[in-house]
C-alpha positions in Angstrom: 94.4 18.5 -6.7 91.4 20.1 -8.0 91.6 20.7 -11.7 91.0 24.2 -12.0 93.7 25.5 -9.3 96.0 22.7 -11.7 95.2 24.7 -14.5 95.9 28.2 -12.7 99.1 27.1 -11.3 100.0 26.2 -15.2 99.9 29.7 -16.0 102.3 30.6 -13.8 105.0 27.5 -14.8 103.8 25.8 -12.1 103.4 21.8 -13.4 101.5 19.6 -10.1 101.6 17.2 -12.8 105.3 16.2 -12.5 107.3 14.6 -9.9 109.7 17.1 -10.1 107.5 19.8 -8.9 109.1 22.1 -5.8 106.6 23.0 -3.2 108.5 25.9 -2.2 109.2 28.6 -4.9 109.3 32.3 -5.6 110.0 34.5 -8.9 113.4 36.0 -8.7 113.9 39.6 -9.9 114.9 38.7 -13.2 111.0 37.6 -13.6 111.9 33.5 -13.8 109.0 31.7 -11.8 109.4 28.5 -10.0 112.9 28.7 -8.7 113.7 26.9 -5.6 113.9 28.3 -2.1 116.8 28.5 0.5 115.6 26.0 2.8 117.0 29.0 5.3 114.0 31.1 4.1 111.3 28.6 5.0 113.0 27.8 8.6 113.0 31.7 8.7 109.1 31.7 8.3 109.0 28.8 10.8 110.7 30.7 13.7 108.8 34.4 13.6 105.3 32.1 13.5 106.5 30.0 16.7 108.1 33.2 18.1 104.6 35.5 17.4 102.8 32.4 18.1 104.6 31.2 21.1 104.7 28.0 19.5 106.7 24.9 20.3 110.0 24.7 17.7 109.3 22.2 14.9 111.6 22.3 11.6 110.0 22.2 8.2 111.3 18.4 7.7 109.4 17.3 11.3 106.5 19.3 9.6 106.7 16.6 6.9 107.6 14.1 9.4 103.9 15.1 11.2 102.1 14.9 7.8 103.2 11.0 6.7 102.2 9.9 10.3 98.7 11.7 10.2 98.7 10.1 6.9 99.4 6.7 8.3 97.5 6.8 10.8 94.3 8.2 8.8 94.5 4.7 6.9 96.7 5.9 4.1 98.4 2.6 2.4 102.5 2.4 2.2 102.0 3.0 -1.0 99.7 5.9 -1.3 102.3 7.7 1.5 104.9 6.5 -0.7 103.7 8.5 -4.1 103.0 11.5 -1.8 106.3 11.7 -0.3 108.4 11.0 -3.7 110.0 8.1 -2.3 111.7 5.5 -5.0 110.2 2.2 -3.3 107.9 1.2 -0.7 110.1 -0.4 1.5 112.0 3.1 2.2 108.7 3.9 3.5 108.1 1.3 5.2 111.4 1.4 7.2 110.8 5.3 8.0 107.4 4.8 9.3 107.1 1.3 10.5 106.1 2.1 14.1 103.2 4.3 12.7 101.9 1.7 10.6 102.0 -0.3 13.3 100.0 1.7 15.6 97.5 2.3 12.1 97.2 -1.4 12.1 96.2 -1.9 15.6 94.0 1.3 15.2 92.1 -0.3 12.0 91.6 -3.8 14.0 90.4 -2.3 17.2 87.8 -0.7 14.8 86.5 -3.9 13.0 86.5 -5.6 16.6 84.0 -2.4 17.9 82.1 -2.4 14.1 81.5 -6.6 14.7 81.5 -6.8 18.5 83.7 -9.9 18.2 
C-alpha cells in the first residue's frame, strides 16, 4: 500500500500494518472508529448494486473467491496469495485453490513454449 494513504488511514485508527486489520469498518455513534461490520450490511450493498446494475448475484466471500483466482492466475505464488488472504499455512491455500494453480501453471508453460518457440 502506498505509504502516504498508510499514514492517512493511521489518523483515523486505521493500522494496514497489522494482520488484524478489518477491511470493512464504520465509526459507530458513540464516535469509536474501526468497528467491524454486519456482514448483513455488506451483502446489503451487494444486492441494490446487482439490482440497480442488473448484475448477476455474487456474495462478498465469491467476491474474494474471484480475487485469489485472478491472483493465481496473474502469476501470484501460494505464498504471496497466502499472506494476502490471512491464511495460517500454505497448504490451506493450496488445497482451496489447487485447480487454479493448475490452470496458472499450464498458463506460465504455454508462455515460455511461445517466448522459446520450443
Amino acid at each position: 500500500m502506498e505509504k502516504r494513504l498508510a499514514e492517512e488511514l493511521l489518523q483515523f485508527g486505521i493500522n494496514t500494518k497489522t494482520k488484524k486489520q478489518l477491511i470493512f469498518t464504520y465509526v459507530n455513534a458513540d464516535g469509536a472508529i474501526n468497528q467491524p461490520l454486519h456482514a448483513d450490511y455488506s451483502n446489503n450493498i451487494m444486492k441494490r448494486l446487482e439490482k440497480k446494475y442488473k448484475l448477476k448475484h455474487v456474495t462478498i466471500h465469491g467476491l474474494r473467491h474471484t480475487h485469489t483466482s485472478l491472483l493465481l492466475e496473474g502469476g501470484a505464488s501460494i505464498k504471496e496469495t497466502q499472506d494476502r488472504l490471512g491464511y495460517k499455512n500454505a497448504e490451506t491455500t493450496f488445497n482451496t485453490y489447487s485447480h487454479v494453480s493448475e490452470k496458472a501453471q499450464r498458463n506460465a508453460l504455454e508462455k515460455f513454449i511461445a517466448y522459446t518457440g520450443l
